[in-house]
Backbone bond lengths (Angstrom), bond angles and torsions (degrees), N, CA, C in turn:
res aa  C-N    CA-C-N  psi(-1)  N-CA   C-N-CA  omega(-1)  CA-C   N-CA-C  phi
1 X - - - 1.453 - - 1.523 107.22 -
2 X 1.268 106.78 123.56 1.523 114.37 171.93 1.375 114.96 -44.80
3 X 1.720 133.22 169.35 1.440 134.53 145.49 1.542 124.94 -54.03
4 X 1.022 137.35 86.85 0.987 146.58 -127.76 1.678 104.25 -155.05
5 X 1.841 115.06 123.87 1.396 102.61 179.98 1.332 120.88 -78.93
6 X 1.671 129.45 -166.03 1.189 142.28 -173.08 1.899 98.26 -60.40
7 X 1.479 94.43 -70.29 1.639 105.50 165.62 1.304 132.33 -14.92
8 X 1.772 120.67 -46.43 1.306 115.25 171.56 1.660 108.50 -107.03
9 X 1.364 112.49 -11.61 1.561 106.43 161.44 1.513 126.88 -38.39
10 X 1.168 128.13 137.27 1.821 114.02 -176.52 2.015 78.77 -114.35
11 X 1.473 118.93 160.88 1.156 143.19 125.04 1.555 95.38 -8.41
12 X 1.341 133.63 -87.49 1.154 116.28 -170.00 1.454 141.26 -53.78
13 X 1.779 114.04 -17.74 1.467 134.53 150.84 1.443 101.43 -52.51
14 X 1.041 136.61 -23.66 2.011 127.55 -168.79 1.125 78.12 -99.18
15 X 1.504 155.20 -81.29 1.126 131.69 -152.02 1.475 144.89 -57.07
16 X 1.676 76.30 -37.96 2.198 82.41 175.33 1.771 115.60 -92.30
17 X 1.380 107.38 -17.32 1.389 105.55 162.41 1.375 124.33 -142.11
18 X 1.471 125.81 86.50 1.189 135.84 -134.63 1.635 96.43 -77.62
19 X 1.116 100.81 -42.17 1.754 123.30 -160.25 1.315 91.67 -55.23
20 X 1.417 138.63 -77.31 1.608 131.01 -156.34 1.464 112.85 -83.42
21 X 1.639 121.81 -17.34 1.301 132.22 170.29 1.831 109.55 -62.62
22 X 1.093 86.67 -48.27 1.790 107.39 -169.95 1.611 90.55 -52.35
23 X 1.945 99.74 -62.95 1.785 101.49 -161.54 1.388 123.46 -70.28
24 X 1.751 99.83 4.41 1.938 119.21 167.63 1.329 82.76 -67.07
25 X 1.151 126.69 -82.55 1.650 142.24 -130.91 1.679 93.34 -70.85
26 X 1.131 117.07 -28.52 1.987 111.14 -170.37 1.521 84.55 -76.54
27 X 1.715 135.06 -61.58 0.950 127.81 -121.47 2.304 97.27 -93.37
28 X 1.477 95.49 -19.53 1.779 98.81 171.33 1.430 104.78 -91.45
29 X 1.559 128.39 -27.48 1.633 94.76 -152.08 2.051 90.20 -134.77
30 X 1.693 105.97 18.91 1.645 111.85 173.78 1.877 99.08 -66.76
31 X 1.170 125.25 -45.81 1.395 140.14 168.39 1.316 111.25 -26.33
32 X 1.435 102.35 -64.22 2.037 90.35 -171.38 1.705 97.53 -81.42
33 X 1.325 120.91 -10.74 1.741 100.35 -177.47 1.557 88.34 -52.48
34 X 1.463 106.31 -69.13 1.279 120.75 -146.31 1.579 108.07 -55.80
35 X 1.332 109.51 -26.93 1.731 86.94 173.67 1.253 131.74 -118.04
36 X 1.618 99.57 31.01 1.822 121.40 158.07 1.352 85.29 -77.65
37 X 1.276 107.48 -65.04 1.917 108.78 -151.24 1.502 107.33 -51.60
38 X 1.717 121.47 -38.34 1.144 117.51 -169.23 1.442 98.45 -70.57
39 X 1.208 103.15 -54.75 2.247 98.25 -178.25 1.427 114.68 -31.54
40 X 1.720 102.66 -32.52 1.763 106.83 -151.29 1.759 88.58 -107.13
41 X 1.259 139.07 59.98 1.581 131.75 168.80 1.454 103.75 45.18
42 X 1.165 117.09 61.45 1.255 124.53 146.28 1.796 121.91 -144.08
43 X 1.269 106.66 -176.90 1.592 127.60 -155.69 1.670 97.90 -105.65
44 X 1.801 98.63 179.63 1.444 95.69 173.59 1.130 112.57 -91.96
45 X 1.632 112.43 -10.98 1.909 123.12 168.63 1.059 120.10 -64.50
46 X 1.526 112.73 -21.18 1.239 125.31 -152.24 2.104 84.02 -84.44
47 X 1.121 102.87 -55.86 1.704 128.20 -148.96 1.711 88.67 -69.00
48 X 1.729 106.84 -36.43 1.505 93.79 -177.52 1.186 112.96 -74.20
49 X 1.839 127.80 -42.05 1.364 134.62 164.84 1.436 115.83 -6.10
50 X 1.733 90.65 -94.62 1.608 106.73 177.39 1.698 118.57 -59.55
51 X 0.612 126.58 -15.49 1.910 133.59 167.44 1.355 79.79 -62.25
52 X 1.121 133.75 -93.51 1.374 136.44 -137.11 1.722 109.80 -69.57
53 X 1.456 101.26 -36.43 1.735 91.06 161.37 1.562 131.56 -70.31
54 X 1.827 87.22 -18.41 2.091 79.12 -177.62 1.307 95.62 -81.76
55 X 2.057 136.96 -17.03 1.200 114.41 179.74 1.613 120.11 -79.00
56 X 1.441 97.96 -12.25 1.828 102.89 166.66 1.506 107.89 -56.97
57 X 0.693 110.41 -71.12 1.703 137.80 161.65 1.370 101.37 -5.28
58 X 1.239 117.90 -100.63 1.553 141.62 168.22 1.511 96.60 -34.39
59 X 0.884 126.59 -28.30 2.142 115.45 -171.45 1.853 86.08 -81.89
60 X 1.246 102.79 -61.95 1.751 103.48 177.39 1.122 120.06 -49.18
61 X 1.108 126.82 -44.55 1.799 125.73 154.19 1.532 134.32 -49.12
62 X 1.265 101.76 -35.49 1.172 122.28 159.41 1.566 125.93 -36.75
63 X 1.450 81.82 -63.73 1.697 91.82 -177.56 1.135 107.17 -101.05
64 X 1.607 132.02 35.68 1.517 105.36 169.53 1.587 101.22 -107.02
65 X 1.633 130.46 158.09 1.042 124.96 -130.79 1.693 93.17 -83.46
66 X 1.186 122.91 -35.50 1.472 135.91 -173.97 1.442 105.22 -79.09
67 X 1.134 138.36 9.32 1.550 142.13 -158.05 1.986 87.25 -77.19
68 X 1.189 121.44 150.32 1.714 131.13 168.02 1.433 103.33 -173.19
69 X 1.031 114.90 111.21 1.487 144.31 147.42 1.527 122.82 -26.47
70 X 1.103 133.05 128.88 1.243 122.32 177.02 1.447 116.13 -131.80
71 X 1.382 100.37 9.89 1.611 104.33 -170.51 1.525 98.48 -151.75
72 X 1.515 137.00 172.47 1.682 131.12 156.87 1.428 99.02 -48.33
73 X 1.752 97.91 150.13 1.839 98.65 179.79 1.514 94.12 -66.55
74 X 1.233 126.26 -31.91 1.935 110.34 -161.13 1.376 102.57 -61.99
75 X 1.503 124.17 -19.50 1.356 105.86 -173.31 1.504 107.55 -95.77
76 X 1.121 103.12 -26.01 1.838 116.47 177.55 1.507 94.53 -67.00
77 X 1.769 144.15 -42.14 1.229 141.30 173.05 1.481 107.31 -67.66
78 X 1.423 123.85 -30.42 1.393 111.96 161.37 1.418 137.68 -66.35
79 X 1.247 104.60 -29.39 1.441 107.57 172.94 1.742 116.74 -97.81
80 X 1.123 125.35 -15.40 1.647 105.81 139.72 1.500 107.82 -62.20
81 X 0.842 145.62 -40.51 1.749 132.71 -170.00 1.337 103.95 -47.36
82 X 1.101 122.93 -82.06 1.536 157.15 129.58 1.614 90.41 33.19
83 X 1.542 103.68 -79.56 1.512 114.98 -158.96 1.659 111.51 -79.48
84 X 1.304 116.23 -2.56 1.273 125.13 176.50 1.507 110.94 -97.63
85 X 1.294 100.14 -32.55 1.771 110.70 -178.21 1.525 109.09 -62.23
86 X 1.705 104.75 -47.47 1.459 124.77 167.04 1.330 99.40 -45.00
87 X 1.009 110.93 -72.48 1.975 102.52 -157.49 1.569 102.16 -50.81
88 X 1.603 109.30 -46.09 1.703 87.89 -161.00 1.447 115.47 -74.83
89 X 1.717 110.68 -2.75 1.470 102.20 -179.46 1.942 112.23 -85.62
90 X 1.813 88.84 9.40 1.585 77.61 -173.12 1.320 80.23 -89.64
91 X 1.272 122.52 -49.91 1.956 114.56 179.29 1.272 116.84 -40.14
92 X 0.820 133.89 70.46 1.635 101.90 -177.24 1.371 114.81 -79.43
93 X 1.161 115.95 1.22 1.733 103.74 -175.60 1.560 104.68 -118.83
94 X 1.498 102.06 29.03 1.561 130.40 -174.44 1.689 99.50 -72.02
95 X 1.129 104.42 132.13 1.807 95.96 -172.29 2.260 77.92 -151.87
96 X 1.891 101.95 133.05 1.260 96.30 -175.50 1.494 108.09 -112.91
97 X 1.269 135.53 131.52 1.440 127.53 -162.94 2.044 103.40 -87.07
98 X 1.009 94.90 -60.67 1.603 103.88 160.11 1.376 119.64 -133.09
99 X 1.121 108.09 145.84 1.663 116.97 170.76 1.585 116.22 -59.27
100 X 1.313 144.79 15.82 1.752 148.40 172.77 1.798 72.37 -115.29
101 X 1.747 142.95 -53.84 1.439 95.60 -166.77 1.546 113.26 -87.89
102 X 1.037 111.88 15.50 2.179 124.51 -175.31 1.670 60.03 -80.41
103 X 1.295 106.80 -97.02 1.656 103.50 -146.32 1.397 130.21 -42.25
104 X 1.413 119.82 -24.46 1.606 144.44 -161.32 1.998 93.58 -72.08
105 X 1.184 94.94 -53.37 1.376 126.87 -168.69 1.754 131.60 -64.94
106 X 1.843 90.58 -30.82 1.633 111.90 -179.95 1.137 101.18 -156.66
107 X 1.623 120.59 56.33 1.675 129.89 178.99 1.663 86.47 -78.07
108 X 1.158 127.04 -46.38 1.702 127.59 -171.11 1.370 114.13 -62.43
109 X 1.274 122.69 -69.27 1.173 124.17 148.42 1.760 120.30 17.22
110 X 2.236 88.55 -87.35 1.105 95.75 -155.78 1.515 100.26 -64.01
111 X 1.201 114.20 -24.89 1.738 111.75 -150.71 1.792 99.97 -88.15
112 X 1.546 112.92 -11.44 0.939 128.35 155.97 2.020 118.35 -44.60
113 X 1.462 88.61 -70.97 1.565 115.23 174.60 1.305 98.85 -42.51
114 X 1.396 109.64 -70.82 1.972 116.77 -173.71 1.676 103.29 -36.30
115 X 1.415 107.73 -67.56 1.466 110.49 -168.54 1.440 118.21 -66.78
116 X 1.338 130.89 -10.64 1.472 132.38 153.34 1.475 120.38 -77.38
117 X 1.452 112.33 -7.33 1.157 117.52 -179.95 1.923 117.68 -95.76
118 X 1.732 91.70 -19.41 1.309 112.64 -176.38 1.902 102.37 -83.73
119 X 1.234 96.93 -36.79 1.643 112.68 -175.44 1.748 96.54 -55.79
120 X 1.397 113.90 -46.10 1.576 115.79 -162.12 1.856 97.27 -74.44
121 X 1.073 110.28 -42.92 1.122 111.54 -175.77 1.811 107.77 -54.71
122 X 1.133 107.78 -66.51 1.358 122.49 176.54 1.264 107.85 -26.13
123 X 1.530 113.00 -71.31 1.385 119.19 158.26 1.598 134.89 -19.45
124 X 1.452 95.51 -66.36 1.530 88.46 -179.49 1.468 103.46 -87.85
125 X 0.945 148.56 -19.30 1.545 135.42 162.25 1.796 110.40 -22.69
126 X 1.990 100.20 -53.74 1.574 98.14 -161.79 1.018 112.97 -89.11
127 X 1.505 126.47 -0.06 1.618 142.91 157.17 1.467 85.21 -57.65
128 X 1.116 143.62 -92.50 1.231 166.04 -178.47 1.683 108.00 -12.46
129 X 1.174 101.11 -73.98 1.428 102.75 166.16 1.790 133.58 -68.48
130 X 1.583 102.33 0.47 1.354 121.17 164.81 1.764 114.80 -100.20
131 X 0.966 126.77 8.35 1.904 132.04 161.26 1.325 103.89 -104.49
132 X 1.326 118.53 153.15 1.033 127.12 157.57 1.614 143.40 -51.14
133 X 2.038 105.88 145.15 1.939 89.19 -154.12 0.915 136.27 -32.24
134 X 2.185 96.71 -47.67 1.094 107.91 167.25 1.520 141.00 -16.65
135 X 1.495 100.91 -54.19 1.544 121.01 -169.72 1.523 103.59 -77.87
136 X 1.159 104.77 -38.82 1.532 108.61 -152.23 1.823 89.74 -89.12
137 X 0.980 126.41 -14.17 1.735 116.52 166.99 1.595 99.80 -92.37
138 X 1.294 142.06 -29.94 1.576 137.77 171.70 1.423 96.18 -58.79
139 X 1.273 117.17 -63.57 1.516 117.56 -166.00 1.822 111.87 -52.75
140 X 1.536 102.35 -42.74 1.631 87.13 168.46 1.127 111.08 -79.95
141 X 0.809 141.71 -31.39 1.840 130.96 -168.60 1.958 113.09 -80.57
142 X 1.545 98.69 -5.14 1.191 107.30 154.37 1.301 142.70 -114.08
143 X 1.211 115.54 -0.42 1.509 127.59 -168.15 2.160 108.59 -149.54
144 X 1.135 107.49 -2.96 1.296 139.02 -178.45 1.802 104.02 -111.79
145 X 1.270 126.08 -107.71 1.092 134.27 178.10 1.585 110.37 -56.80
146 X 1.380 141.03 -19.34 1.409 155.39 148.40 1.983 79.67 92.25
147 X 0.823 104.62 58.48 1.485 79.29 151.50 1.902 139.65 -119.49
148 X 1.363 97.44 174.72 1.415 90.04 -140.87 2.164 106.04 -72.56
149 X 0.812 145.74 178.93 1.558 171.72 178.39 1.243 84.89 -53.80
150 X 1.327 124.20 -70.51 1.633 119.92 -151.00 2.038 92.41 -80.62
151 X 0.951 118.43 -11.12 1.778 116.83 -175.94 1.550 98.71 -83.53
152 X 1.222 113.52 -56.93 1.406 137.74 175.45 1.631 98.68 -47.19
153 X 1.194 134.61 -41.34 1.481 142.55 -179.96 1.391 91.20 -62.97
154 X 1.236 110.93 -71.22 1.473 110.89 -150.69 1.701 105.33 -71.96
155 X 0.866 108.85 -52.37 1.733 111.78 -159.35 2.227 86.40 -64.27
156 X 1.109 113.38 -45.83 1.887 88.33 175.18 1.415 120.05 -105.25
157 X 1.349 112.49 37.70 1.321 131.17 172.47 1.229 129.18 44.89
158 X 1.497 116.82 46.62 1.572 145.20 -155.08 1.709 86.92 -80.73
159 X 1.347 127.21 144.32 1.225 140.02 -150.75 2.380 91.49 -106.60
160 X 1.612 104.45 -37.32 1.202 86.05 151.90 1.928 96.14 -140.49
161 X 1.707 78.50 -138.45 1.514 89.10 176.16 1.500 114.08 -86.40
162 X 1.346 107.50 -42.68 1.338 119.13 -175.95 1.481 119.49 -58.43
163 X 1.506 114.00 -11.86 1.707 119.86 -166.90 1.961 75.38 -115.76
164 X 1.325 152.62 -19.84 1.412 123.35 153.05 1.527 117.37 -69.83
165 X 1.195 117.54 -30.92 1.316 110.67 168.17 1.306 135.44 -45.19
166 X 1.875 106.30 -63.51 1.095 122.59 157.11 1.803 119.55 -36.45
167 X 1.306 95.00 -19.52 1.815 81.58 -162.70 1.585 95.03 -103.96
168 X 1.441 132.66 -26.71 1.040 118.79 141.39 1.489 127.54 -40.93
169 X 1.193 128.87 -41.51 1.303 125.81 -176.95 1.695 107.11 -68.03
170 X 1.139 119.37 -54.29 1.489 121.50 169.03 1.403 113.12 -48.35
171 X 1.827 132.86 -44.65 1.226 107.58 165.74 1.674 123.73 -75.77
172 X 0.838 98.77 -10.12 1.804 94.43 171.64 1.188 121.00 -76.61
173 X 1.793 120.18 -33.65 1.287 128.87 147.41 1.599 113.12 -27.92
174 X 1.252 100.86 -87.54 1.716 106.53 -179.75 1.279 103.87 -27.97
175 X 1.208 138.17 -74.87 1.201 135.31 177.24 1.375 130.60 -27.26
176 X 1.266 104.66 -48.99 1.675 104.31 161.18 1.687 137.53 -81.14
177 X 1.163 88.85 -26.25 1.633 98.44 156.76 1.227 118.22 -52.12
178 X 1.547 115.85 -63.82 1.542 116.58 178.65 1.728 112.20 -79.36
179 X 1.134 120.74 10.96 1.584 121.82 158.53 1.464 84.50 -81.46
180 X 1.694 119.64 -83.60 1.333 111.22 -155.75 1.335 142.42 -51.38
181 X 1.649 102.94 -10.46 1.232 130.05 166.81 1.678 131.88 -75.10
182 X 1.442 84.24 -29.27 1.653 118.88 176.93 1.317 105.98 55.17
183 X 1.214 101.55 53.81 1.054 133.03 168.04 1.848 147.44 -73.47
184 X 1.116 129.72 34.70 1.409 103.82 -145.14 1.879 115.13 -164.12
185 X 1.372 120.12 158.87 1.371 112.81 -154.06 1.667 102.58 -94.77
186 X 1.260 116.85 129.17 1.396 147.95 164.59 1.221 114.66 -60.31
């Protein structure tokens, strides 16, 4: 498998070659573990820990037969991080001997975490699919495919940066309107 980001990775790149897929996903999205965890009273042991358990995690998800994605895995690997970091700061006197009894121990938990994480997704998908195309192809090509202001300029022919910005800001608007409205298509 070529060098290749999260973005054009499919689910099926993590499965048949875990090793260089995996060391995409450590080497773009190890960064934000580490500087939630540092904001939130934690270490860089701390940030490598849980990184490496939400990618256990995510390999087990991977392969279970019903597993579906609703977002890029780096952000789906961010928010198990996230939700694991949470739990142990509610432990605090949480001390883990091996990672089979972390998991043995809070398999509910985590799959708990996963499926509230799947719920949010779900969620904003039908926010998503309730704005207009317009919005709803800006919104992936900005927060989906991550691309940058000046790409976003060019590819919908935004006159500068400041009028793609703005138009991001208007679809994120929509978006919250029809959250706050509770509003929106399933």
């Amino acid at each position: 498998m070529d060098r290749r980001t999260t973005n054009s990775l499919a689910v099926d790149d993590f499965k048949k070659d875990s090793n260089i897929a995996f060391g995409v996903l450590y080497q773009q999205y190890f960064g934000y573990t580490k500087k939630f965890i540092l904001k939130n009273k934690g270490n860089v042991e701390d940030a490598e820990d849980i990184f490496q358990d939400a990618l256990l995690i995510l390999y087990e998800k991977l392969h279970a037969d019903n597993f579906e994605v609703q977002t890029c895995l780096g952000n789906y690997l961010i928010g198990i991080s996230k939700n694991l970091w949470l739990k142990r700061l509610r432990n605090r006197n949480f001390y883990v001997e091996s990672p089979e009894n972390y998991f043995a121990e809070n398999y509910q938990e985590i799959n708990s975490a996963i499926e509230d994480e799947k719920y949010y997704w779900e969620k904003l998908v039908g926010y998503v699919k309730s704005i207009s195309v317009h919005c709803q192809n800006l919104i992936h090509d900005i927060f989906i495919e991550n691309k940058s202001i000046e790409e976003i300029q060019n590819k919908y022919h935004y006159s500068s940066k400041h009028n793609a910005q703005n138009q991001k800001y208007k679809c994120v608007e929509q978006i919250r309107k029809i959250r706050n409205n509770g509003i929106f298509t399933t």
